[in-house]
C-alpha angles and dihedrals in degrees: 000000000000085000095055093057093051086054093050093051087041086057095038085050096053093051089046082059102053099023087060088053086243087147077149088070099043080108088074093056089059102048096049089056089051086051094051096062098078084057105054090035088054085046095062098032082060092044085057089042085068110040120102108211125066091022089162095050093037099048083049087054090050089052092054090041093058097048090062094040086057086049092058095028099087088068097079105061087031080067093066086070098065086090078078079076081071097064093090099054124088115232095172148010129209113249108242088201100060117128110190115249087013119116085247104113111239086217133039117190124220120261095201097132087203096059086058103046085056087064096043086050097047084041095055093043095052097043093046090046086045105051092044094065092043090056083050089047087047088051097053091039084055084048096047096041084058096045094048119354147271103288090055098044087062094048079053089055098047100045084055094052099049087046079051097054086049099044082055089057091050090055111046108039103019086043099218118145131222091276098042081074103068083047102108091221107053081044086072089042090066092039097059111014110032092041106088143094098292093051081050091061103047092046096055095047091045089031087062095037093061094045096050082049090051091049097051093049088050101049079060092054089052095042088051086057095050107100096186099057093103 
């Protein structure tokens, strides 16, 4: 049910977008359906985990299915950067009239009600195509835990992450989409020009921050289930 309610939201989202004339902010559309893939693709990998017959072809179909989850997957977390959109907009001023120690504020904030819907807008979008990759990342990790076992689910989870990190860099600097990736020659590209001490860097800073957003998702998940925290 709980993911019912995520794809309404996502749907009523969507029409709060182009119903308000925001085209600016179609981008946001975009980037939440990307974000929902890895959903539906973790969905049906987790339909063929449990079913009996054909456990060979099945399990063959899963693996498939998870390449290209992991190909999607990075959309998710990369969605958390389109704050960056805010950076134009002007959320406060300096008072030129601030006297230190006086009752005068050193900062007024602006009162355009546009500027902070935009930020509500960008913030809703990012949260709701966030969380629904972690729930697809929760899902494999689930599947994985039962194949093989808990130490390895949560290698699972950090090799993700940090491909993740990487994938964001990609993104965002280098500019490559999902499906540049699978192209051989940007392959190479990777190979022998974006992989270098400055793509290092930035995976392992975007890399982390998806894990520890991850981390802390999950240690909600686990507190909802507890049934003594009262």
């Amino acid at each position: 049910m709980g993911i019912s309610y995520l794809a309404v939201l996502t749907i009523v989202y969507f029409g709060w977008i182009i119903l308000s004339g925001n085209i600016h902010l179609f981008y946001m559309i975009w980037n939440v359906f990307l974000s929902w893939i890895p959903l539906i693709i973790a969905l049906q990998m987790n339909k063929l985990s449990k079913k009996s017959g054909k456990k060979i072809r099945n399990n063959i179909i899963v693996l498939l299915l998870g390449l290209v989850w992991l190909l999607f997957y990075p959309n998710s977390p990369y969605i958390t950067t389109d704050f960056i959109h805010l950076s134009t907009k002007k959320f406060y001023f300096s008072n030129p009239n601030y006297i230190p120690y006086g009752l005068e504020p050193r900062v007024l904030y602006n009162k355009d009600l546009k500027v902070w819907l935009e930020f509500i807008n960008i913030a809703i979008g990012v949260w709701l195509g966030y969380v629904v990759g972690f729930i697809s990342l929760y899902i494999n990790q689930r599947l994985i835990r039962k194949k093989a076992n808990n130490f390895i689910s949560w290698i699972f989870v950090f090799v993700v992450n940090m491909l993740s990190g990487f994938a964001i860099y990609l993104g965002r600097f280098i500019r490559w989409n999902s499906w540049d990736v699978i192209k051989p020659k940007n392959i190479i590209a990777i190979l022998t020009k974006d992989i270098n001490s400055q793509s290092l860097k930035y995976t392992l800073i975007f890399g982390v921050f998806c894990l520890v957003l991850y981390l802390i998702n999950y240690s909600i998940i686990k507190l909802a289930k507890e049934k003594n925290y009262d």
